[in-house]
C-alpha positions, 0 to 999 in steps of 0.5 A: 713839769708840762703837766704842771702846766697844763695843770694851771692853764686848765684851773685858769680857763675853769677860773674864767668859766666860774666867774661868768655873770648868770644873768647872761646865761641863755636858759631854755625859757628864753628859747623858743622852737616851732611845733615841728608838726604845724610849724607854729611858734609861741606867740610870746616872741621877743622881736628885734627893731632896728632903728637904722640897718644900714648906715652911710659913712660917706667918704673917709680917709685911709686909717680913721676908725669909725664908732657907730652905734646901733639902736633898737627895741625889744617890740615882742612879747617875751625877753629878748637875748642877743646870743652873739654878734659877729662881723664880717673882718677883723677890721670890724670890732664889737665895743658894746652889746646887751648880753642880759635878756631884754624884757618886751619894750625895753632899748638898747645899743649894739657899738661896733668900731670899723678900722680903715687902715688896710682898706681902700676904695668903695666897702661894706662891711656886716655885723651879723646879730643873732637873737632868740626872737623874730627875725632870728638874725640881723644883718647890719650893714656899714657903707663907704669909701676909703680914700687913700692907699691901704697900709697893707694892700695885701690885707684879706679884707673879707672874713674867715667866713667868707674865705670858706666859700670861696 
């Protein structure tokens, strides 16, 4: 009976890794590694501009959600791919991001959700944005103040991240 089970899980998961969209996937074209003797890179790099990477929420109350979005442009020579976009809690949630190369020139959106409902007093939370062009990664940056008392005051409000350097 359990290795029925296992069984289905594995033929769901297989499922899951069957059906993904190949226009996502990282292929070695769109990586690009410095010459290890000179240190050079390809000239052809995608390059990440930011419109805004930090962003001022002000002053906000206890439980809001806040919905920013993230814009920028593709300004380097080659396709640019986001390969992942990570925040700094669990309080910070991805909505949208480009998971499709993104040709030289082209814009788009990375929109993330900040929940305040177990954070009080002055944050700054961070959605790291790792990409294959210059700059390697981006850290964007969300700023304020929670006013109010924390639904949960005992809330870890640093990622699992942050509890491994510590």
């Amino acid at each position: 009976m359990m290795k029925i089970k296992y069984y289905w899980i594995g033929l769901l998961v297989f499922s899951f890794i069957a059906c993904e969209n190949a226009e996502s996937k990282v292929t070695s074209d769109l990586l690009n590694f410095p010459n290890a003797e000179t240190g050079e890179v390809n000239g052809d790099l995608p390059k990440i501009v930011m419109d805004q990477e930090v962003v001022q929420i002000g002053k906000v109350v206890v439980g809001e959600k806040i919905t920013h979005t993230f814009h920028f442009r593709n300004e380097g020579k080659g396709p640019l791919q986001i390969a992942h976009v990570t925040p700094s809690c669990g309080c910070t949630t991805l909505k949208d991001w480009p998971k499709h190369p993104m040709q030289p020139g082209e814009e788009g959106t990375i929109t993330v959700e900040l929940n305040t409902t177990n954070l009080s007093g002055p944050i700054e939370k961070s959605i790291q944005v790792s990409t294959n062009g210059i700059p390697r990664d981006v850290f964007l940056k969300i700023v304020g103040e929670v006013a109010g008392q924390a639904a949960n005051p005992n809330f870890e409000q640093n990622g699992p991240e942050m509890q491994r350097v510590q």
